[in-house]
N, C-alpha and C positions, 0 to 999 in steps of 0.2 A: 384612804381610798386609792388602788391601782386603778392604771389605764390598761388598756386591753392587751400590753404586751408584760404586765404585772409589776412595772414600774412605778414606785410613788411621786406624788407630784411635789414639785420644789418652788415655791417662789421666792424669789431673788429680788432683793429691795436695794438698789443704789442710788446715791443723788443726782448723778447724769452720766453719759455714756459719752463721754468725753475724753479729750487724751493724757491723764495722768497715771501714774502709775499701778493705784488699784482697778482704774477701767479695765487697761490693757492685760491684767494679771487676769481677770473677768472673764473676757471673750479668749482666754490660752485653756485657761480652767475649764469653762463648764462645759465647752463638748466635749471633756474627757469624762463628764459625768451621764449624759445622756443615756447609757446602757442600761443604769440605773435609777433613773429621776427622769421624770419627765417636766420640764423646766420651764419656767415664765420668766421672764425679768423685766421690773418695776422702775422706770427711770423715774423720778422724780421731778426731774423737768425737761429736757429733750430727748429727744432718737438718738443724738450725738456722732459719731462719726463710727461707733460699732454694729449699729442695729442690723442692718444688711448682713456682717459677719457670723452672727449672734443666729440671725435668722434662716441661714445657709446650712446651719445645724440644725435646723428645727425647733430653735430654741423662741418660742411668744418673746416679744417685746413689745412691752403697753407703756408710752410715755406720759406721763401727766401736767403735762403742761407748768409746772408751778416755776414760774423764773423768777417770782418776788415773792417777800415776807407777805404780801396781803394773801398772795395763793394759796399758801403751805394751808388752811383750813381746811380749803376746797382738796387738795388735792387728801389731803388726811383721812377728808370724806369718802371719795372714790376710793381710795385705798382699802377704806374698809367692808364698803358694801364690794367692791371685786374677792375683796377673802372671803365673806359669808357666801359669794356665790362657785367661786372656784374650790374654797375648802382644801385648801395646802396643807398638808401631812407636816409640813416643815417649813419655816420661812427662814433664810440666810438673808441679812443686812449689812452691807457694808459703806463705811464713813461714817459721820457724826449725824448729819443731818435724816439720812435715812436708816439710824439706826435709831435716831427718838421717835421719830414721826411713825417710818415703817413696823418699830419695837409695838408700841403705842396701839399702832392700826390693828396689827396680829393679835394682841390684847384684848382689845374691845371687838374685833369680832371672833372672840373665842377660839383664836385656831393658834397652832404649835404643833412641838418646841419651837421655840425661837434663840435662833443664834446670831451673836451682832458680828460684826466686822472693824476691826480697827489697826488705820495705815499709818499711823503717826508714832513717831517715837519719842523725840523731842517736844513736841506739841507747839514750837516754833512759837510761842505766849506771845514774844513781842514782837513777832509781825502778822499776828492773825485780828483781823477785824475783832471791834466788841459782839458783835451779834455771833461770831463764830466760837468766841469764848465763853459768851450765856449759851449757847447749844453744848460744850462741852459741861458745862456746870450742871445743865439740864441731865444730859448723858450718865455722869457720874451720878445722880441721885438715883436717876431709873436704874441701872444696872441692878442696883440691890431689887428692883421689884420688880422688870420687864423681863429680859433675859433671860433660859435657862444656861446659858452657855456663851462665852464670851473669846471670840478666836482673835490674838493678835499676832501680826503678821513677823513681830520685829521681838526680840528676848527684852532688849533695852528699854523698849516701849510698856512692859508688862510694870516695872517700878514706878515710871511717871504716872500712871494711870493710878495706878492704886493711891501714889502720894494727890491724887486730886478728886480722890472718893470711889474711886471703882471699886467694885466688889472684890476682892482678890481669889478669893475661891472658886469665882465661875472663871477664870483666865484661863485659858489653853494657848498656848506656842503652836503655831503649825506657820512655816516659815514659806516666802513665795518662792516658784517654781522657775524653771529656765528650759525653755526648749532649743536640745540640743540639736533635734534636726531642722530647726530654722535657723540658728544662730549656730554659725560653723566656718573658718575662715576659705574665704573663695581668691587665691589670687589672680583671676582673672577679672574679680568685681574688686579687686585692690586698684588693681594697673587699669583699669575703664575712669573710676571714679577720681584719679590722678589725673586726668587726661580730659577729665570733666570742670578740674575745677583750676585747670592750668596749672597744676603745680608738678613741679618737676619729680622722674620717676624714682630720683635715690634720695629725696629731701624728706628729713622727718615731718611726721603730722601727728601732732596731739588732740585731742577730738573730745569737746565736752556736750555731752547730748542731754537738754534739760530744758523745759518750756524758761518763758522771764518769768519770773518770781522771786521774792528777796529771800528766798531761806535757801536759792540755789545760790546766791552770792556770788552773780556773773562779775560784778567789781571786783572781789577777789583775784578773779581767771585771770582779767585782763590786765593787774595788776602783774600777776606770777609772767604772764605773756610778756609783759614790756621788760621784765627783770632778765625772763630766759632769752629773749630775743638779744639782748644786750653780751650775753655771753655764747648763745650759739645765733646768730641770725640768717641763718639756714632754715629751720624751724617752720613750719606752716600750721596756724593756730584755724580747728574745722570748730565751728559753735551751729549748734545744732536744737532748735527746737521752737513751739510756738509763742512768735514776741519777739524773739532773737532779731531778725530781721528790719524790725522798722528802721525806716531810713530818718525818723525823728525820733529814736527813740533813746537809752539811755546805753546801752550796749555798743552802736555804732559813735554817740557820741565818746565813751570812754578810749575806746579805739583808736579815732581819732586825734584827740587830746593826748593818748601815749605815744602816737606816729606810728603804728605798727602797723595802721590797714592795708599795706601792700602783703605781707604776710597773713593775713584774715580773709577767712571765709565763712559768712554767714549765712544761713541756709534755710532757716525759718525750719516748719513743722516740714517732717516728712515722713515719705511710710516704706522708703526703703532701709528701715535702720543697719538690719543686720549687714544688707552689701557696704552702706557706710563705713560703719564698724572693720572690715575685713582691711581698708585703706589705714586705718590707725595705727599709728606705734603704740602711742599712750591713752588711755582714756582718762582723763583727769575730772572728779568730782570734787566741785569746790563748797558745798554744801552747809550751811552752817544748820540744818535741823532734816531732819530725816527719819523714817523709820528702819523699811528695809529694802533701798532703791532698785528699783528692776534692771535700772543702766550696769550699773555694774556685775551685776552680774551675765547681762547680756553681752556684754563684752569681753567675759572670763572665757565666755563660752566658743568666741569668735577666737579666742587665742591671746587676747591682748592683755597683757598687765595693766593693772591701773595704778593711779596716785589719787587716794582718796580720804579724806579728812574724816578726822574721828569723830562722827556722829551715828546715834542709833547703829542700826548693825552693820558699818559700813567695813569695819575690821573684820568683824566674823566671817565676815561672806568674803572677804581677800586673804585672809590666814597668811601666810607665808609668802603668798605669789606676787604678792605688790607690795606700796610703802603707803601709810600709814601717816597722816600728821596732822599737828591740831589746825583747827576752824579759825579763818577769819588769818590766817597766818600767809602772806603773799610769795613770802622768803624761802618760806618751808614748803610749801607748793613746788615752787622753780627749783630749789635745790634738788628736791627728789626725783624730779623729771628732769634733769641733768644728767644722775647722776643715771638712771635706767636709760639715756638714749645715749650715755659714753659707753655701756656693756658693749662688747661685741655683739652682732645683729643675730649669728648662732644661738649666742646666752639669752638672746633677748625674745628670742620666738622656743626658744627652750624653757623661760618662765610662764610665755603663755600657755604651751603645752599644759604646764603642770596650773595651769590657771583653770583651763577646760577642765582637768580629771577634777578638780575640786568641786566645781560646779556639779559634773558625773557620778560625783560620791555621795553629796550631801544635798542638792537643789536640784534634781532633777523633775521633771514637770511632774510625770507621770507617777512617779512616786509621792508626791505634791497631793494631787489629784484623789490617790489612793488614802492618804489620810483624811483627807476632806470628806471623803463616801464614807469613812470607815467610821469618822464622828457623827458625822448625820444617821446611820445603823444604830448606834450607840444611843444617842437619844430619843428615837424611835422606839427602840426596845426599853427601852426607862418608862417612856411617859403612856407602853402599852398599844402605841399602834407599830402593830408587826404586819 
């Protein structure tokens, strides 16, 4: 079924609209899609902090309240009697949770294709709750009978999946996007956000932008932090994200406890990333599981070389333009952010250069975008509604 301007309609199934990395990939995405689809999106349990954004496109957003295990029935319900009444040409799900449920919902009320979404590449086993690893167990059985079509976000992530029952046949690679016209280095939001957080205008700042979470491995950070501080203590360490902040929390304690926090700056959630970013020398990810993080590459884009650990596709998306080293390693961390902040400062905004074109070559949003329509075409014309 089209709308009046001949566009099909899309529903969009995610777990919450919240600040991770496939939300934010989400609300970049789908008003690139709007030309073409007329779009709903299905939160699962709150509005989250995009709805507004989401909404400013035109794009429906219906949240369904479900914040606990006892909801997900209820909301499963609503999910389905809203398809039998909207009748979506296509439903895109993305994450674990709303790709059983919402897979499930699509099923039982008769409507497709349906394509799932998956952000995980390591699958991070041993720090995911039980209930979140019976949802992937759940996941991997449906794929052989829900899905026609199975988009992961990350190349790395396409093996672990399979090695824990996915289907391998419905897997399609379509990698996330980076917007080059919002993420672009500004040095006049360099020398503001210096001058924001007292730190002086020629002192280096390494900048690790990631909610608390143990697969971002802030212990690691602040570990490399107290080693490099030791050999350059010039250095100004920016930690960036939601959790980061608490002043009981496990981040400011480590801090503490290494002596570093007169050079530390912590900043909790915020939503001016890219001006952030534009102050950074290094962006360092310490990450010990990952698929295919947006940080880095938002920071390619801004100019900045990174130092990022070898997890899911964190190499592919730095090729050549940064350094590379294993997980969980503090030594290896410091060393490589040594040895990029002794380059001269020429060479070293000459690597970002060529960090952006990498980005511009291969992750660009709108090209992103363009494959995403171009699959959604493709199974439409498969399953006969043209």
């Amino acid at each position: 079924m089209t709308d009046s301007e001949g566009r099909r309609r899309l529903a969009v199934v995610i777990t919450d609209l919240g600040t991770g990395g496939a939300e934010s990939l989400l609300v970049r995405l789908l008003p690139r899609l709007t030309n073409r689809f007329d779009i709903t999106v299905h939160s699962l349990r709150t509005r989250g902090v995009h709805s507004e954004t989401l909404e400013s496109h035109n794009i429906a957003v219906n949240a369904l309240g479900a914040r606990t295990l006892a909801s997900m029935p209820a909301a499963f319900r609503n999910l389905v009697e809203r398809f039998r009444k909207d009748s979506p040409d296509l439903v895109q799900t993305h994450l674990y949770h709303a790709d059983l449920l919402g897979g499930w919902a699509a099923r039982r009320a008769g409507v497709g294709p349906i394509v799932w979404g998956i952000h995980n590449s390591g699958l991070g086993w041993s720090t995911m709750k039980p209930a979140t690893r019976a949802v992937i167990r759940a996941c991997a059985w449906s794929s052989h009978r829900v899905p026609d079509r199975v988009v992961s976000c990350s190349q790395s992530g396409i093996a672990r999946h399979v090695e824990v029952g996915y289907a391998p046949e419905k897997i399609e690679f379509i990698p996330n996007g980076f917007d080059l016209k919002q993420f672009h280095f500004d040095q006049q939001a360099a020398s503001a956000v210096r001058r924001e957080l007292n730190v002086p205008l020629d002192a280096p700042m390494l900048g690790m932008v990631a909610r608390l979470d143990p697969q971002k491995d802030h212990g690691t950070f602040i570990s490399m932090a107290a080693i490099l501080n030791r050999h350059r203590p010039d250095v100004h360490f920016i930690l960036v994200g939601q959790g980061v902040d608490d002043p009981n929390g496990p981040v400011l304690q480590g801090i503490k406890g290494s002596q570093i926090d007169s050079v530390c700056r912590l900043l909790g959630r915020r939503n001016d990333i890219s001006r952030l970013m534009s102050s950074f020398d290094v962006l360092v990810s310490s990450s010990i599981a990952e698929a295919f993080p947006l940080v880095i590459g938002e920071a390619m884009a801004t100019s900045v070389p990174c130092v990022v650990t070898d997890v899911g596709d964190s190499a592919l998306i730095v090729g050549d333009t940064g350094t590379v080293v294993p997980p969980r390693d503090a030594n290896a961390l410091a060393m490589a952010c040594l040895d990029l902040l002794s380059i001269p400062p020429e060479a070293r905004r000459a690597l970002g250069g060529n960090a952006r074109d990498r980005i511009a070559v291969h992750f660009d949003l709108d090209a992103i975008a363009g494959r995403y329509a171009d699959l959604y075409e493709r199974m439409l014309s498969s399953s006969g509604r043209r």
